[in-house]
C-alpha positions in Angstrom: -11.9 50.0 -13.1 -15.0 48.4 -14.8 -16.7 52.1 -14.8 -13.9 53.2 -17.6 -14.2 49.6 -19.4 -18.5 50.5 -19.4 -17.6 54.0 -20.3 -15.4 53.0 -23.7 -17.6 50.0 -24.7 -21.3 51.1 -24.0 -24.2 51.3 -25.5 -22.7 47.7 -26.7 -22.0 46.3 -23.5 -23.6 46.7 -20.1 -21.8 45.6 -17.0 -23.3 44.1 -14.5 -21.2 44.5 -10.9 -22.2 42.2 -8.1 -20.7 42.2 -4.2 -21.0 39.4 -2.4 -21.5 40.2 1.0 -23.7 38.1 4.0 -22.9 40.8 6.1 -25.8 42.8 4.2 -25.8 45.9 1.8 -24.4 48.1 4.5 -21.0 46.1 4.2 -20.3 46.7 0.4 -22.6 49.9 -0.1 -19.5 52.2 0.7 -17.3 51.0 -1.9 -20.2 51.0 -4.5 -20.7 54.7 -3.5 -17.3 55.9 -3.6 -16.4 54.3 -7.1 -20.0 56.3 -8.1 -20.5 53.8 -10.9 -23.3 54.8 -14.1 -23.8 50.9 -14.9 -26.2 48.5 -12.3 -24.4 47.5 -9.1 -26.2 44.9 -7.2 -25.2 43.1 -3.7 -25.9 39.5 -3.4 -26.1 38.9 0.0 -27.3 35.3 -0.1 -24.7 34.2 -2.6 -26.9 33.2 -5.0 -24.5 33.8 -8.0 -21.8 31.8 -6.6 -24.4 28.9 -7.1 -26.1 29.6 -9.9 -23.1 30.3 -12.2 -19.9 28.8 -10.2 -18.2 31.7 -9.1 -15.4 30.7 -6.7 -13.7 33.5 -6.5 -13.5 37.7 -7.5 -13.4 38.8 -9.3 -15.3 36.6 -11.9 -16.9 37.2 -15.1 -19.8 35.9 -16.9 -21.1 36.6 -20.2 -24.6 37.4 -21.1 -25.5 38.2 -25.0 -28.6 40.3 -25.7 -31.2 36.8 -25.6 -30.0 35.8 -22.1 -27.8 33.1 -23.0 -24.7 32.9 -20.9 -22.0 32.8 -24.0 -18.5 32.3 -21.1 -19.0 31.1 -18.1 -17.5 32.4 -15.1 -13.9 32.9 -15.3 -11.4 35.8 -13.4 -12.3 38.9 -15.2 -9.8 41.3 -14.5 -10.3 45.1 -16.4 -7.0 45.8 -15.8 -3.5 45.5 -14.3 -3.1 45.9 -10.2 0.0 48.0 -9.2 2.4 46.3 -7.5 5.5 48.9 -7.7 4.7 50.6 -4.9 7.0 50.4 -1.9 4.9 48.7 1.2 4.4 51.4 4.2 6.9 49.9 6.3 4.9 50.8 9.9 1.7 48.5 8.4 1.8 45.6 11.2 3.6 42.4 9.8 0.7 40.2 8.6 -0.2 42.8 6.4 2.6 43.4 5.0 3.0 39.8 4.3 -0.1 39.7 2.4 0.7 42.4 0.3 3.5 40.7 -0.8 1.8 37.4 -1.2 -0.9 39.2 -3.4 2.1 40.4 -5.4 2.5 37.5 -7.0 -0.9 36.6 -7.9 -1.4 36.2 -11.9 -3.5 37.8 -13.3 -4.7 38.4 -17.4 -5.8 41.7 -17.8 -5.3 42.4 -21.5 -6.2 39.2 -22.8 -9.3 39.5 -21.1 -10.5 43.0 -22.1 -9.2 42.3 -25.7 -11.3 39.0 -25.7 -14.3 41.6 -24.3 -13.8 43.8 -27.2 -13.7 41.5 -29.7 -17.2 39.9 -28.3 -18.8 43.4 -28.6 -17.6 44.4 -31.9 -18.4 41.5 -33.4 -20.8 39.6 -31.1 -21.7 36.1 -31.9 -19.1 36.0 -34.3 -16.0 36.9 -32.4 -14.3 33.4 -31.7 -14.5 34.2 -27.3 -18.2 33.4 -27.6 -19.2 30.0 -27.1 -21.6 27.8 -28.0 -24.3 26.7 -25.3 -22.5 23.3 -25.7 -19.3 24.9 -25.3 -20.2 27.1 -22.1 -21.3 23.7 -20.5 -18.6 21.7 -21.6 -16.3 24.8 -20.2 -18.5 24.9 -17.2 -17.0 23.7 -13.8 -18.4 20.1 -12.6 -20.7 20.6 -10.1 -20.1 17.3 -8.0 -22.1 15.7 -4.9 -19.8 17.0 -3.0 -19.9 20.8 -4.7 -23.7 19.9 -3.8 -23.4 19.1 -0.3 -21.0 22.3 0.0 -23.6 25.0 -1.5 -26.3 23.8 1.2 -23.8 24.1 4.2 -22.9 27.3 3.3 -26.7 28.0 2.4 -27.3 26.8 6.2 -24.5 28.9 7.6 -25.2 32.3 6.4 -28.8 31.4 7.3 -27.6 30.7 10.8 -25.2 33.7 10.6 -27.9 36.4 9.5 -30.2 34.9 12.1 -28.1 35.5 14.9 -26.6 32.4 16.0 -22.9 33.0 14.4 -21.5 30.4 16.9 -23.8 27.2 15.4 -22.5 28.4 11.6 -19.1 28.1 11.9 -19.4 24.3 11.9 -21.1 24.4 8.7 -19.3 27.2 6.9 -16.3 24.7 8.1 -18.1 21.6 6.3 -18.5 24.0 3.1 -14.6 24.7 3.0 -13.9 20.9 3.4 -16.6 19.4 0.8 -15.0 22.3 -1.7 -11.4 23.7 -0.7 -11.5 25.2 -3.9 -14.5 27.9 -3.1 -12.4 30.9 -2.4 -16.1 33.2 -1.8 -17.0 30.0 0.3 -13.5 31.0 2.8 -13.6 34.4 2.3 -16.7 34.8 3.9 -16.5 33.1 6.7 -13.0 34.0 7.8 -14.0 37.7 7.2 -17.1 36.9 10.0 -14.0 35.7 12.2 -11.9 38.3 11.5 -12.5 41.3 9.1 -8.4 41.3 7.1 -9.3 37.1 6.8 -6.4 36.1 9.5 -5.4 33.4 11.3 -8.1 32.5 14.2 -9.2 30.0 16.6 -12.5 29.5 14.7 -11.4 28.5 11.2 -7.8 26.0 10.0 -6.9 28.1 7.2 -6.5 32.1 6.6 -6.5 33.9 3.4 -2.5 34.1 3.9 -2.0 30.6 4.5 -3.9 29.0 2.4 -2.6 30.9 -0.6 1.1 30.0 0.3 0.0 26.4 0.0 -1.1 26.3 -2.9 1.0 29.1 -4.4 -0.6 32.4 -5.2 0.2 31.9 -9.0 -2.7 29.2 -8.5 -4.9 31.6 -7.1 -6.8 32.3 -10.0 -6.6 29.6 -13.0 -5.3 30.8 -16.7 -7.7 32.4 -18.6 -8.5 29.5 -21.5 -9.0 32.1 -24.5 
């Protein structure tokens, strides 16, 4: 999806694609190979961007102008419409089928996104998407003690995790998920360690499934504010 966006809107925009993945490059390196992308695909396996630049979910966007100054902060960044007409495989076993149909109904913006991106490139500092440095951190989420606290637990879990000791992170990936409930990457993560399609288990309270019924999956990713 973002290789036909690069492909329409390059020279005058580069895209940047970053994975997120403790688990290491061998985790996301398949997909990065099979979509054969021409434009720089990096894997972040410490999470760094999701504490640099508030990335709470994916996917997310940021905007970069030619100086390196971030001109939108990160927001979902969508290049383009997911499917959603087509029938669910009825011998899938139940829980996946119920997250399919949860995912359904997740909201996303597309076209006011990649019209907002087009109007940046033609016209660059000009086009009324890009904001300000006072604007970007007045747009910018909070980071709060608590959003603090949360980075270093997770920090100290995937250090645990990547040295070996899985059992002694899951009490800090769980302090992560309660100091910021918010941090979908911060979830994610660990329930993929506990199981790989993010299900219920023993080791975590919430699942991908659950936790998006609570707070309603047309919540799952906030309005775009363009």
């Amino acid at each position: 999806m973002w290789q036909a966006l690069r492909t329409e809107l390059h020279p005058g925009l580069e895209i940047v694609t970053v994975a997120l993945d403790t688990a290491g490059a061998d985790a996301a390196r398949p997909w990065i190979e099979r979509a054969n992308p021409d434009h720089p695909s990096l894997i972040d396996e410490a999470h760094v961007l999701d504490e640099l630049l508030g990335v709470v979910n994916v996917p997310m966007g940021v905007w970069v102008d030619e100086n390196g100054m971030i001109v939108r902060p990160a927001e979902p960044a969508f290049p383009r419409r997911q499917k959603t007409d087509r029938p669910i495989p009825e011998d899938l076993p139940q829980q996946f089928k119920d997250m399919l149909e949860e995912a359904r109904k997740v909201q996303t913006e597309p076209e006011k996104y990649v019209n907002a991106l087009r109007d940046w490139v033609a016209n660059g500092p000009a086009s009324p998407y890009a904001l300000t440095p006072e604007q970007v951190v007045e747009k910018s989420r909070p980071r709060t003690a608590d959003h603090a606290r949360a980075a270093a637990c997770f920090e100290l879990a995937q250090h645990l995790h990547r040295n070996g000791h899985a059992d002694d992170a899951v009490r800090w990936f769980r302090e992560a998920h309660r100091l910021q409930p918010d941090n979908w990457t911060y979830k994610r993560q660990a329930w993929t360690f506990a199981d790989p399609f993010q299900g219920r288990t023993d080791t975590y309270d919430g699942s991908w499934l659950d936790d998006v019924r609570a707070i309603g999956a047309e919540n799952y990713y906030e309005p775009l504010d363009m």
